[in-house]
N, C-alpha and C positions, 0 to 999 in steps of 0.2 A: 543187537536184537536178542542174541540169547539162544539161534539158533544154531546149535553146535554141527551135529550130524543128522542129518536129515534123509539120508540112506541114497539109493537107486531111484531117483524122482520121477516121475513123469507128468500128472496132473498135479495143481496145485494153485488157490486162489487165495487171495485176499477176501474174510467176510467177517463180518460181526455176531459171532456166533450166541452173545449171550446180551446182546440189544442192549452194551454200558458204553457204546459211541465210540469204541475203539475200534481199530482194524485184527482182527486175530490170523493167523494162517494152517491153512488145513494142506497135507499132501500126502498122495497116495506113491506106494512104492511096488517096489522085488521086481526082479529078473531073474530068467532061468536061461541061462546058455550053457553050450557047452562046455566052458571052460569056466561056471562057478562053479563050485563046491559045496558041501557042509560048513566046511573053513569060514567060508568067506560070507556066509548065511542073507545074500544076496536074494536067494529065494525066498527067503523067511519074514524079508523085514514086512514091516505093519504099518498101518497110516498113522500118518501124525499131526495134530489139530494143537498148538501151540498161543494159547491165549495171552494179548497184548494184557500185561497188569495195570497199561492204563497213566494216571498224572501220578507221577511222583518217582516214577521206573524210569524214567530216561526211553522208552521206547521195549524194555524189557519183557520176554516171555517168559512163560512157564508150560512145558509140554505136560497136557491134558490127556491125552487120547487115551492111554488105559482105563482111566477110570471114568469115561466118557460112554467106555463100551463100544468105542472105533478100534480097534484092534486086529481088524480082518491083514491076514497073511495071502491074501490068494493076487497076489500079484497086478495090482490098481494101472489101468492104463489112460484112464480118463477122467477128469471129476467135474461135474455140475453143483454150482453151488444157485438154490433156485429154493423160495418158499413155494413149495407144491402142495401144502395143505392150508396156505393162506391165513396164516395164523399170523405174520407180522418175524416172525424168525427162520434166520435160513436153515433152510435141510440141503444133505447132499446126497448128492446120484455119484456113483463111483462103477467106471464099468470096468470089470476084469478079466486077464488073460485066463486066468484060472478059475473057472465058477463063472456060475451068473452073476450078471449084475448087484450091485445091492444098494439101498435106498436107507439113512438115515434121517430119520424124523426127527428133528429137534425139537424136547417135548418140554425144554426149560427156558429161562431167556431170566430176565430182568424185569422186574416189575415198573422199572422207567421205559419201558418202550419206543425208545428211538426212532417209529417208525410211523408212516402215514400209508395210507389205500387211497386210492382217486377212485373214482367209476367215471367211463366218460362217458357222455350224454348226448353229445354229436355225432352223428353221422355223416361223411363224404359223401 
């Protein structure tokens, strides 16, 4: 798949983050105990959002998240992957040991949009 090191993991899903029908993978990292270090930069590491390339890769990614602007070091202990401003592509919720929470808005996708809205109309 392509994913080498993926650090201190804790939350982490499977989502389509740029609505081209592939599966991509997002996960939040760091720990801080007593016995990491500087060395070992455990505390430091930052989320990582690794986009599937799709047919022709065999299944291969390529780690995005710097240039994505997911980069947050403050130690992710949970992730919701959830369109919450209903636009058709996923944003993630990330809650952290260190800081507040933090919410990205995914403000780009694919102009093929992979996706459908229902509204239901029934009532139980």
């Amino acid at each position: 798949v392509g994913v080498a090191d993926g650090g201190w993991g804790w939350g982490g899903a499977f989502l389509d983050f740029n609505n081209d029908g592939y599966q991509d993978i997002v996960m939040t990292n760091g720990i801080d105990l007593p016995t990491t270090t500087t060395d070992d930069h455990f505390n430091l590491q930052r989320m990582r959002l690794w986009k599937n390339l799709g047919a022709g890769f065999n299944g291969k990614t390529k780690e995005v998240s710097q240039e994505l602007g997911m980069n947050s070091t403050k130690q992710g202990r949970g992730l919701l992957k959830w369109d919450f401003d209903d636009d058709g592509d996923m944003d993630v919720v990330v809650c952290n040991n260190v800081g507040p929470a933090e919410i990205y808005e995914n403000l780009g996708g694919n102009e093929v949009n992979f996706w459908i809205k229902v509204k239901v109309m029934h009532r139980w």
